[in-house]
MIDOSE-1310 file (N, C-alpha, C; in nm, 2 decimals, decimal comma, always signed):
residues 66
xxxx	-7,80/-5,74/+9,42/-7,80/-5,70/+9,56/-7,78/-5,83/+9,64; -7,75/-5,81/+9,69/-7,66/-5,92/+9,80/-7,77/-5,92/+9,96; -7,85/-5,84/+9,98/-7,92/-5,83/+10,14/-8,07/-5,97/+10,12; -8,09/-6,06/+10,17/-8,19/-6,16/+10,16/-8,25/-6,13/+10,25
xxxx	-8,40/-6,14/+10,27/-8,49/-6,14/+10,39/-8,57/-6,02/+10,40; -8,64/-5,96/+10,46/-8,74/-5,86/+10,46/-8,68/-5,72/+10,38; -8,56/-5,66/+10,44/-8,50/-5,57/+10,38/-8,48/-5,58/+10,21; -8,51/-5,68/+10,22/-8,49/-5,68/+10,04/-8,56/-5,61/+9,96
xxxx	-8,65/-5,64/+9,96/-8,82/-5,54/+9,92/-8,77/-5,43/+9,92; -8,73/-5,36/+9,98/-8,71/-5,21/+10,01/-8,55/-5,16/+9,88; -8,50/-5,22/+9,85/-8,46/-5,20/+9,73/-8,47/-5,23/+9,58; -8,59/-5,28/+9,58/-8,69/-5,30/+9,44/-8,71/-5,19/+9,36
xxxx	-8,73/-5,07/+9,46/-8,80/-4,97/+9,40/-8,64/-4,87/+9,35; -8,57/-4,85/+9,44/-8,44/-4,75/+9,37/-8,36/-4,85/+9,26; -8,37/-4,96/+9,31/-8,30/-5,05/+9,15/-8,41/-5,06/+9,05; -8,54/-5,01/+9,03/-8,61/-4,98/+8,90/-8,53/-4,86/+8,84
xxxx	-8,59/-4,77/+8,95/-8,57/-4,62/+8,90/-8,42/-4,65/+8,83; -8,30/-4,66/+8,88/-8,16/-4,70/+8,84/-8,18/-4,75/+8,70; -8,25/-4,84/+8,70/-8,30/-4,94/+8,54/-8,34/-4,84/+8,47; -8,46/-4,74/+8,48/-8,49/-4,64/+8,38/-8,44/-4,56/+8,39
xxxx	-8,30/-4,51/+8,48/-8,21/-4,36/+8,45/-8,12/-4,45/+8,33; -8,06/-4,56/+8,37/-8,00/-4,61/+8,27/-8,01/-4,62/+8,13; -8,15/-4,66/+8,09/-8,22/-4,72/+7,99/-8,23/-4,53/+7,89; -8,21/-4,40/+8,02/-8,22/-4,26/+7,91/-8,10/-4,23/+7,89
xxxx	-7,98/-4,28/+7,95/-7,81/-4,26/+7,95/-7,76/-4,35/+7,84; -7,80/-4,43/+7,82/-7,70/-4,57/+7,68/-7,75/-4,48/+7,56; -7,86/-4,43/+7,61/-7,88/-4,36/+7,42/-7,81/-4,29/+7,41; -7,70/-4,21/+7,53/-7,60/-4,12/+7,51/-7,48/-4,15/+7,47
xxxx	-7,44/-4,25/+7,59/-7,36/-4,33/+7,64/-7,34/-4,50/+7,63; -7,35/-4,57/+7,48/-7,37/-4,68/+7,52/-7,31/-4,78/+7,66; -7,20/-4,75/+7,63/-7,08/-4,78/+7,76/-7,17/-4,77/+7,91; -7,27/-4,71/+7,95/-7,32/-4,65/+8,10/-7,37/-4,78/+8,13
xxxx	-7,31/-4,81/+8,27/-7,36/-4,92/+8,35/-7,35/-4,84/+8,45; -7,42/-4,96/+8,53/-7,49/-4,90/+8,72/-7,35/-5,03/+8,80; -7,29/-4,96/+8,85/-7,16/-5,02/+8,94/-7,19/-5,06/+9,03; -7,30/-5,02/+9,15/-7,33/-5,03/+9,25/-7,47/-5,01/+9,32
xxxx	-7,54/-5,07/+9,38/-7,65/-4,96/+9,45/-7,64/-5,05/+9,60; -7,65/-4,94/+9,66/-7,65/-4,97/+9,83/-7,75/-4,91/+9,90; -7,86/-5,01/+9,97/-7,93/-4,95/+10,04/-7,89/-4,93/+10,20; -7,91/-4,78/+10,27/-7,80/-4,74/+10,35/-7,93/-4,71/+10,44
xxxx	-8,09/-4,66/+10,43/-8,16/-4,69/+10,54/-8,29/-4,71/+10,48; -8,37/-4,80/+10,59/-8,53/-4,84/+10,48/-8,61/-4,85/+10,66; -8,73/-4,78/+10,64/-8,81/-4,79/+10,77/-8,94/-4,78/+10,68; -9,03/-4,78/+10,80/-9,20/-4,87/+10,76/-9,23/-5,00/+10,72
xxxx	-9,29/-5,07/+10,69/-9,32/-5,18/+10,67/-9,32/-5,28/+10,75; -9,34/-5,41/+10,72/-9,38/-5,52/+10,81/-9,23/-5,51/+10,90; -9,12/-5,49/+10,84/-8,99/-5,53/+10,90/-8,93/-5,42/+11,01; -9,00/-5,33/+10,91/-8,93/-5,21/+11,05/-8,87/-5,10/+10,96
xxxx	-8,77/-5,10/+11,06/-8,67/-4,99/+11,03/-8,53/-5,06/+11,05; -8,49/-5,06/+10,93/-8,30/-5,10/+10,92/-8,22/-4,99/+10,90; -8,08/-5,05/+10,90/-8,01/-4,91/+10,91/-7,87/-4,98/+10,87; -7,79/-4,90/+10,81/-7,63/-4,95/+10,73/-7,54/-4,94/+10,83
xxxx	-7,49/-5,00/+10,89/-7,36/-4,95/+10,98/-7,24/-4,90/+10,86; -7,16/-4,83/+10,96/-7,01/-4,74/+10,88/-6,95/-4,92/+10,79; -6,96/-5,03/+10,86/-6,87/-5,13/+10,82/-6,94/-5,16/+10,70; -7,09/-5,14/+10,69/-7,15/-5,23/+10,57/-7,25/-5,33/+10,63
xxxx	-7,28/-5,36/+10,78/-7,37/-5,43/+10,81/-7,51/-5,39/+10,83; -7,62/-5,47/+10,78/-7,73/-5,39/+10,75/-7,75/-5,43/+10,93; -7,86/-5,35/+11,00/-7,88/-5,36/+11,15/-8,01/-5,32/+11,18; -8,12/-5,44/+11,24/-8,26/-5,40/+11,25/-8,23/-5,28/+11,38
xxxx	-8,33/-5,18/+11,36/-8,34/-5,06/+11,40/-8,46/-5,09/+11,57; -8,43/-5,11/+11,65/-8,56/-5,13/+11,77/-8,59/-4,98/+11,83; -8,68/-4,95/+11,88/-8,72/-4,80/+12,00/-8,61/-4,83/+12,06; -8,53/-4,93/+12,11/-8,41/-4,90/+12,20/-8,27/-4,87/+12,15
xx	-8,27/-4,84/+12,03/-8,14/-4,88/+11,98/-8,12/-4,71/+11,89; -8,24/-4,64/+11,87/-8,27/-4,54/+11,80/-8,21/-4,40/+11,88
């Protein structure tokens, strides 16, 4: 994953799960790899609420911007 800084945390948890869908697929499929994971929105926490823009830029979320 490529995002540094508070937002990061917040894709710990869907890149596990990813790790254990994978880990039931290679028994099928050795060949199965994970190509990609994008986190596209993450709210609560110390940081807030972020959000993906259309281009790919992650963007802190304020009451004013919502």
């Amino acid at each position: 994953m490529n995002i540094t800084g508070n937002p990061s945390g917040a894709g710990k948890g869907p890149a596990g799960a990813a790790l254990v869908l994978l880990q039931a697929f290679v028994d099928i499929d050795p060949e199965t790899s994970i190509e990609g994971l994008t986190l596209w929105h993450k709210s609560g926490g110390r940081s807030g609420t972020w959000e993906r823009s259309e281009c790919g830029e992650m963007r802190h979320q304020t009451s004013a911007s919502r």
